[in-house]
C-alpha positions as CSV (number, residue, x, y, z in Angstrom):
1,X,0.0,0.0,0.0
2,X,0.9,3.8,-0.5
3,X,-0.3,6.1,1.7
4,X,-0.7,9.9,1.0
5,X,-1.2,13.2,3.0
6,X,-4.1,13.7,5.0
7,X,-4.8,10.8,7.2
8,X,-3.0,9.7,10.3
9,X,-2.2,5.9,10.1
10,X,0.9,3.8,11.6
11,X,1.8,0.3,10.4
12,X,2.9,-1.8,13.1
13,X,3.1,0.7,15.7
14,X,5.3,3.0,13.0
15,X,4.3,6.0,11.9
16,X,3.9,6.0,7.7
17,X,5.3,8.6,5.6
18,X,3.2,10.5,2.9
19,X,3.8,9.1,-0.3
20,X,5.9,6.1,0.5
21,X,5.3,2.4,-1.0
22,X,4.9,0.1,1.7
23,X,4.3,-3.6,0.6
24,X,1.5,-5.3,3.5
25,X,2.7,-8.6,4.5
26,X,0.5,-11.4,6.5
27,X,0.3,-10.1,10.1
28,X,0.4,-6.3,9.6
29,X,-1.6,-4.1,11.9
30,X,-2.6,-0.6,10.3
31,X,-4.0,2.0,12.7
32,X,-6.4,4.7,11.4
33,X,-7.4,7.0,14.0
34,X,-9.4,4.8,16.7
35,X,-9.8,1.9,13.9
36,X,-7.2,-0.6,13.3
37,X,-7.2,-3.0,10.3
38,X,-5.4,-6.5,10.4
39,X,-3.9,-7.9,6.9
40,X,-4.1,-11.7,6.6
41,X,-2.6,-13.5,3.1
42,X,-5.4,-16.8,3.9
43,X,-8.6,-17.1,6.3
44,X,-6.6,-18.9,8.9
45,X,-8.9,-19.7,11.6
46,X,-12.0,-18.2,9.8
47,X,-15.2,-20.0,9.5
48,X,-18.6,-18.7,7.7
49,X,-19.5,-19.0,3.8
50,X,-17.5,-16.5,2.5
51,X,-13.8,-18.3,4.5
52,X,-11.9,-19.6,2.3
53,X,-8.2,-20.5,2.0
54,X,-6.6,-19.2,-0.8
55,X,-8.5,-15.3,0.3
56,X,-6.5,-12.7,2.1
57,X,-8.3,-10.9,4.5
58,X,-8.3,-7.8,6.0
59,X,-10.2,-7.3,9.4
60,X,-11.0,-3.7,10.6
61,X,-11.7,-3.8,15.0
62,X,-12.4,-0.6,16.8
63,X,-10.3,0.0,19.6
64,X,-13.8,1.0,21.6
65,X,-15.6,-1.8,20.1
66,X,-19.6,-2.1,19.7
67,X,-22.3,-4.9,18.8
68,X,-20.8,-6.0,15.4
69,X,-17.1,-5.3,16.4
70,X,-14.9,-6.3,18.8
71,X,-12.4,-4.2,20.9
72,X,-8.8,-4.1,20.3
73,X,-6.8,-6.1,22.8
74,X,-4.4,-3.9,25.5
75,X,-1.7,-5.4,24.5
76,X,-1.9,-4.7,20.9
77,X,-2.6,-1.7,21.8
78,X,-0.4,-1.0,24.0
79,X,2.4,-2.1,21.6
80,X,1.0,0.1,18.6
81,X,1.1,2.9,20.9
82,X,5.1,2.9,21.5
83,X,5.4,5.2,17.9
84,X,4.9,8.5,17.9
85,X,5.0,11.2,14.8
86,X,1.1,10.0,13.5
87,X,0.9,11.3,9.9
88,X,-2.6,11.4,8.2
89,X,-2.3,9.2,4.6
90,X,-5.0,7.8,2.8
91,X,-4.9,3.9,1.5
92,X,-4.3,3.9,-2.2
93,X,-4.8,0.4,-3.3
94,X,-5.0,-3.2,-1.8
95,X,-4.1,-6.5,-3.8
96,X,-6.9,-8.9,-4.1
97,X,-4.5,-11.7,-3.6
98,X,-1.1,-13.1,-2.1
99,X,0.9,-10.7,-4.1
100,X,0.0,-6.8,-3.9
101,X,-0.3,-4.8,-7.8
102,X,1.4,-1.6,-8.1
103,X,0.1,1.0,-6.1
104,X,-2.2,3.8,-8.5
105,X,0.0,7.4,-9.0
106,X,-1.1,10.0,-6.3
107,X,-1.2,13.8,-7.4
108,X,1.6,15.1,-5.2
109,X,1.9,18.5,-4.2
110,X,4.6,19.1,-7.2
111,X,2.5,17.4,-9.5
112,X,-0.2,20.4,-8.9
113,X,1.6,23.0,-8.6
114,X,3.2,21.7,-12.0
115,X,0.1,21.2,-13.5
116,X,-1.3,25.2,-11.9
117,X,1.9,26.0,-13.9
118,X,1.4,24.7,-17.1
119,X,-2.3,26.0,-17.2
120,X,-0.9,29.5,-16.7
121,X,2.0,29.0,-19.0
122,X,-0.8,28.1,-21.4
123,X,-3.5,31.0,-20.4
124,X,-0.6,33.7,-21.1
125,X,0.5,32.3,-24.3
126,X,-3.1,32.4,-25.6
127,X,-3.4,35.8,-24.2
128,X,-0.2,37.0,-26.0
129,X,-1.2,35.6,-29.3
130,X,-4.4,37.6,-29.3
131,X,-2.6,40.8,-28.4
132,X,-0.6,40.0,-30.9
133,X,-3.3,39.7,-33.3
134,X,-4.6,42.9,-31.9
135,X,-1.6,44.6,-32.6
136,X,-1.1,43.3,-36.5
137,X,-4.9,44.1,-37.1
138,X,-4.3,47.8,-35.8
139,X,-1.3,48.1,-38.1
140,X,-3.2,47.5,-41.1
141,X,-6.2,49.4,-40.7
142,X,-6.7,52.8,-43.2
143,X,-8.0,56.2,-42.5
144,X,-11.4,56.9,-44.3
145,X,-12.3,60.3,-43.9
146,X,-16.5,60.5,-43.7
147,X,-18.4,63.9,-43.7
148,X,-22.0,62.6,-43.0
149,X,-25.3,65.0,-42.6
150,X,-26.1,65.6,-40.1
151,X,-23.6,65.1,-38.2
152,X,-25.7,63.7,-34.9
153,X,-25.7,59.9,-37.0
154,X,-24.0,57.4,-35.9
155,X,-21.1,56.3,-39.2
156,X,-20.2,52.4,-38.6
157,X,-18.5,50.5,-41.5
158,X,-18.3,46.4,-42.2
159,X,-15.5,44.0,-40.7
160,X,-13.7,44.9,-37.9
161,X,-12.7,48.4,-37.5
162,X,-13.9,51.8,-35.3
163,X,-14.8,55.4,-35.4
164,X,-13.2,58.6,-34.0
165,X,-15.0,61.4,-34.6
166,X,-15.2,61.8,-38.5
167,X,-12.9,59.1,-38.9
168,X,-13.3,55.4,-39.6
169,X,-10.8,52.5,-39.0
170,X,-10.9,50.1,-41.7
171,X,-8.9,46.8,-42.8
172,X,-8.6,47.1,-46.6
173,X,-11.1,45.6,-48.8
174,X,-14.6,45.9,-49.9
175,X,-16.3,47.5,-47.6
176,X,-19.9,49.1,-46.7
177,X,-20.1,52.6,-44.8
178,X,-23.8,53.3,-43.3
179,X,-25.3,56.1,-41.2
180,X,-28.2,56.4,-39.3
181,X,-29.7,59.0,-37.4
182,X,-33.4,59.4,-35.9
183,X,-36.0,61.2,-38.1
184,X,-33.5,60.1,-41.1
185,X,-33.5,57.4,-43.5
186,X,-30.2,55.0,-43.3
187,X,-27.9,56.2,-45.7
188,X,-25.1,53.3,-46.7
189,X,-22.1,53.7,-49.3
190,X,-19.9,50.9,-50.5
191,X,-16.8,51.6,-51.0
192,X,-12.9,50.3,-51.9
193,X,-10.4,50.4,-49.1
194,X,-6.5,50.4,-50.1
195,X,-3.0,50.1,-48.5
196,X,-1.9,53.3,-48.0
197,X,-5.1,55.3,-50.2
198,X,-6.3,58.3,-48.3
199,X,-10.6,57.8,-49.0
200,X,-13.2,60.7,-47.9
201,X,-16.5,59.2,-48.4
202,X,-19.6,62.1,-48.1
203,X,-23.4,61.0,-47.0
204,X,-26.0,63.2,-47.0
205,X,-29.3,61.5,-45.1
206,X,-32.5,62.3,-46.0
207,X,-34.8,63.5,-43.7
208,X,-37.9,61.2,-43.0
209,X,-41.8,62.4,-44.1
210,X,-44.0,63.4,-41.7
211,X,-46.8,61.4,-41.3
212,X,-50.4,63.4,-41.7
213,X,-53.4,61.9,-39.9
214,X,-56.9,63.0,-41.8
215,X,-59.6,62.9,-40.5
216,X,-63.3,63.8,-43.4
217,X,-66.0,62.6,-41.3
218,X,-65.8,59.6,-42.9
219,X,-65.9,61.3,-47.1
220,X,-63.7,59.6,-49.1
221,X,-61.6,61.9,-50.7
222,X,-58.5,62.1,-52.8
223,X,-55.0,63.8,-51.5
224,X,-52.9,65.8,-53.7
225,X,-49.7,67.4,-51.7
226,X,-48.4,70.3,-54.3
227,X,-50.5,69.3,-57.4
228,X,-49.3,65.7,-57.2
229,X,-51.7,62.6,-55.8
230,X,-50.4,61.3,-52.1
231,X,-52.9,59.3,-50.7
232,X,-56.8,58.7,-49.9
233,X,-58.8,60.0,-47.2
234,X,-59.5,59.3,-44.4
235,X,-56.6,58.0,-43.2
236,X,-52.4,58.8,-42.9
237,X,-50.7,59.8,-45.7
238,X,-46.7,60.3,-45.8
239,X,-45.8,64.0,-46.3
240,X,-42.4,65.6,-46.9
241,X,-41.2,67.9,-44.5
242,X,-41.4,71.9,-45.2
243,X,-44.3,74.3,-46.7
244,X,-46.7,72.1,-48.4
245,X,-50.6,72.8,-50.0
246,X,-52.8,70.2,-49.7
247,X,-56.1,69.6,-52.0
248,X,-58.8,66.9,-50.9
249,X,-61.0,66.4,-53.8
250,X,-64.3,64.4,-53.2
251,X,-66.8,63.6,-55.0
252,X,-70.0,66.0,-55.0
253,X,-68.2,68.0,-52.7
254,X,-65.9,71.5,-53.1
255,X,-62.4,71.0,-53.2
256,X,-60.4,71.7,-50.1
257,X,-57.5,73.8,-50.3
258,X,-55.0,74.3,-47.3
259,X,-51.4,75.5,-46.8
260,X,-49.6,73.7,-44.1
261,X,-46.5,73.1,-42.1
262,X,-45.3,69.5,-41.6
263,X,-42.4,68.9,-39.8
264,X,-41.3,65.7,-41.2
265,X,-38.6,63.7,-39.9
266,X,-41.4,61.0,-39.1
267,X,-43.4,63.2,-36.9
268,X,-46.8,62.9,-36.6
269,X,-50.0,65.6,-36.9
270,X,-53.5,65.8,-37.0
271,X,-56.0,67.1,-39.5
272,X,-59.5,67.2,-39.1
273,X,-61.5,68.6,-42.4
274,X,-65.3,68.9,-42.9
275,X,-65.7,68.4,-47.0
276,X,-68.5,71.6,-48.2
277,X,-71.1,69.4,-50.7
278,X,-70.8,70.8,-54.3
279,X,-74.3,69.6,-55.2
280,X,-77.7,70.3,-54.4
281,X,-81.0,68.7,-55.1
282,X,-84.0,69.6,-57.2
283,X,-87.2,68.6,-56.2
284,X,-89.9,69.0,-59.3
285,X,-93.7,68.4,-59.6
286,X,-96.7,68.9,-62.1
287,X,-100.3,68.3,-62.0
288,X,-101.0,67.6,-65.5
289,X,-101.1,63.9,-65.8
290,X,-98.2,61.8,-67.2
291,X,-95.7,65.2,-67.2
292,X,-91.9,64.0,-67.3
293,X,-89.0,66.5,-66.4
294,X,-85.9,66.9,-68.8
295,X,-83.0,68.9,-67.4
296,X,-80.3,69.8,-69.3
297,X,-81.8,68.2,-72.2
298,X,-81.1,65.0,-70.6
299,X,-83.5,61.9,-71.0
300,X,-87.1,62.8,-69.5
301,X,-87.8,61.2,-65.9
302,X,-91.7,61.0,-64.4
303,X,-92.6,63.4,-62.2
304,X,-92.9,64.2,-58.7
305,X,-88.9,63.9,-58.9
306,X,-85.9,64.1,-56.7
307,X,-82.9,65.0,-58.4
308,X,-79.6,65.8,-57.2
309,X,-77.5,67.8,-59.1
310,X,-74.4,69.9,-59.3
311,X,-74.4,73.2,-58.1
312,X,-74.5,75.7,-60.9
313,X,-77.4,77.0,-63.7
314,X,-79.8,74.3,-64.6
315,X,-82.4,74.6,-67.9
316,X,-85.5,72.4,-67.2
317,X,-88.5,71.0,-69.6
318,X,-91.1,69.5,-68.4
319,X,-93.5,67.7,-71.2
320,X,-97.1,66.1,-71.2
321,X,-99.1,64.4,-73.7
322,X,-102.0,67.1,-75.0
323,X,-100.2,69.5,-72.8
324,X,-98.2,72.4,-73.8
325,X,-94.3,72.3,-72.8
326,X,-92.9,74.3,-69.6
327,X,-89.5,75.3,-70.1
328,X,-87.2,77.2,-67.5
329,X,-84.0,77.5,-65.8
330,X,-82.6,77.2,-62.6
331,X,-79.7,78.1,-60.4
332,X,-79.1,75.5,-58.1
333,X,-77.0,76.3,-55.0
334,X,-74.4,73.9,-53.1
335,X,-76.0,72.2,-50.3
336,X,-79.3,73.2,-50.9
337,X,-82.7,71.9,-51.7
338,X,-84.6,73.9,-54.1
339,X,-88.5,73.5,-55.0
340,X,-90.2,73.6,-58.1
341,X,-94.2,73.2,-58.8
342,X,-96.7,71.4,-58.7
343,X,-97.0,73.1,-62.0
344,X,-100.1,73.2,-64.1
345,X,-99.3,72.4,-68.2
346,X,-101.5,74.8,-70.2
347,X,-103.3,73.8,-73.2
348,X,-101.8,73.2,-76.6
349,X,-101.7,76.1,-79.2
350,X,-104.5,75.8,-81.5
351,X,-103.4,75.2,-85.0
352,X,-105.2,77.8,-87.7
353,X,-104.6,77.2,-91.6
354,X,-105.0,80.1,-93.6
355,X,-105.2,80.1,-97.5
356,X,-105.6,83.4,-99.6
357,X,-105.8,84.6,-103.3
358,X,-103.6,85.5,-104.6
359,X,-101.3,83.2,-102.9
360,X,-98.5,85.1,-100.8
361,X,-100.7,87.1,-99.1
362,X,-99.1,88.3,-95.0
363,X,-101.0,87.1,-92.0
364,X,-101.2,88.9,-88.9
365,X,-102.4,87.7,-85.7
C-alpha cells in the first residue's frame, strides 16, 4: 500500500510517511485514527460461507468496540502505541491476492503545482497571441475620412474596424459605410479600401416624411400634396417635411385647399377637415297627368322627382301628352334643396290654316 497526506495511520506501531510504498505482508496491523485494520494473506482460523483458503483478508476492529465489532486487545494496543510522529495518509490500493499490484499514482503537491503551472504557462500564451493579433490588425487598418449630414448619425462601416470622430478605422477591402440618425433614412455607401489610399467618403441623409393623420368625417376623398396625388382620405398619408398645400377632392363635394407646415422627420400631426357638398337637389312636380322633367336636355324622368345635381345653372323641360311644354332654368346652390311646382301644363296652341288669293298674301295675328 501507499499512503498519502491527510490521514493519520501507523503500520505496526510505525508511523507511515506520505507518499511512500509500503508492501503489507501477513500479520500487519494498520492504525487509522481509533480503527485498526489487520492484513491476513489466507482465512486462517476463519469460519462462515465466505472463508476460504486461498483469500487474504483484512479485518477492521475498533479500539472501543460495539455490537458488530470487537475491541482491540491492551496489549496490541499497547504495543501500537510505543510510535509516535502519527501522519494522516489515505490507502491507495489493496491487492486482491497473495501478491500486492502496483500502487495507483497520487497527485503530489509538485504534480499540482506543475500542473497550476502549465495552465498559466498556457492561459498567457493564448493571451499573447491575441494581443498579438490585436496589434497586426491595428497596423493594417486605413484612415477613411467621412463627412456625414447631419452630423448627430452614428457612421459604422463592415468588418472589424472603429470610429473617431469623423474618422473610420478600416482593414482594406470591400467594404460598406452606413449612417443612421433618428428622423433620417439610413444612408449606406460601399466603398474600396487600399493600402496606403487616403478615402473621404460624403453621405447626406434624407430626412424622413411626416406622417399626416386626416380625418373627413368619414368622405372619401382624394390627397394631392403640391398638385401631385399622395394618398386617400380618411386616413395617414406620408408628407415631406417643409411648406406644403394640400387639395382633398371628393366627390359631390368643393375642393379643399390648405397650406400647411409639416415637420417631417417621421413626426406625426392631426387634421381634421369637414368636406363643403358641391351639389344640391332639385325637387320637381306637375299636376297635369303623365308630365316628365328633362334637365339639361337629358333623357325625361316622371314626375314628382328628386334629383340631385351639381351646383351651378340648370335649364328644365317638363313635357305632357295634349299638354303644352314648360320650359325654365334654374340656379341650383351647393347644399341646398330647391323647389319647383306642382305646375299646371297649359293647353296646346290651337293650329289655324289660312289660304288666300292671290297666294303670298301676309297674316297677322
Amino acid at each position: 500500500m501507499t499512503p498519502a497526506a491527510g490521514t493519520l495511520a501507523r503500520l505496526n506501531g510505525q508511523p507511515l510517511a506520505a507518499g511512500v510504498f509500503a508492501p503489507l505482508q501477513s500479520g500487519d496491523l494498520l492504525r487509522f485514527g481509533s480503527a485498526w485494520l489487520s492484513w491476513q494473506d489466507a482465512a486462517r482460523g476463519r469460519s462462515g460461507p465466505t472463508a476460504t483458503d486461498d483469500e487474504p483478508l483484512l479485518e477492521v476492529r475498533h479500539a472501543l468496540g460495539n455490537e458488530t465489532v470487537a475491541a482491540i486487545t491492551e496489549d496490541a494496543a499497547r504495543e501500537l502505541n510505543e510510535a509516535t510522529g502519527d501522519e494522516r495518509i489515505v490507502l491507495a490500493e489493496l491487492a486482491g491476492g497473495s501478491s500486492l499490484q502496483p500502487p495507483r499514482t497520487g497527485v503530489t503537491a509538485a504534480a499540482r503545482f506543475g500542473g497550476a503551472n502549465r495552465r498559466l504557462l498556457l492561459t498567457a500564451a493564448l493571451l499573447l497571441g491575441l494581443v498579438g493579433l490585436f496589434v497586426l490588425l491595428l497596423a493594417r487598418l486605413e484612415t477613411v475620412k467621412v463627412s456625414v449630414q447631419p452630423a448627430s448619425a452614428e457612421v459604422s462601416g463592415s468588418g472589424f474596424g472603429w470610429r473617431s470622430g469623423d474618422t473610420l478605422l478600416l482593414l482594406p477591402g470591400e467594404r460598406v459605410i452606413r449612417a443612421e440618425a433618428e428622423g433620417y433614412q439610413p444612408g449606406e455607401r460601399a466603398v474600396t479600401v487600399r493600402d496606403g489610399v487616403p478615402l473621404i467618403v460624403d453621405l447626406q441623409l434624407k430626412e424622413m416624411p411626416g406622417v399626416l393623420e386626416i380625418d373627413t368625417d368619414g368622405v372619401a376623398a382624394r390627397v394631392y400634396v403640391d398638385g401631385a396625388e399622395a394618398g386617400r382620405a380618411p386616413g395617414e398619408v406620408a408628407v415631406a417635411g417643409g411648406e406644403r398645400t394640400l387639395t382633398l377632392r371628393a366627390e359631390r363635394y368643393l375642393d379643399h385647399v390648405e397650406k400647411l407646415r409639416i415637420a417631417g422627420r417621421g413626426a406625426r400631426q392631426p387634421l381634421s377637415v369637414r368636406l363643403q357638398p358641391s351639389w344640391g337637389a332639385l325637387e320637381v312636380s306637375a299636376t297635369t297627368a303623365g308630365a316628365a322633367l328633362s334637365i339639361n336636355a337629358a333623357a325625361p324622368v316622371a314626375l314628382p322627382a328628386r334629383v340631385d345635381l351639381p351646383a351651378g345653372l340648370h335649364r328644365l323641360k317638363i313635357t305632357a301628352p295634349g299638354a303644352r311644354d314648360w320650359q325654365s332654368a334654374v340656379l341650383l346652390k351647393a347644399g341646398e334643396t330647391q323647389r319647383i311646382g306642382p305646375i299646371e301644363l297649359g293647353a296646346p296652341d290651337a293650329r289655324l290654316r289660312v289660304s288666300s288669293r292671290p297666294a303670298g298674301a301676309e297674316v297677322t295675328v
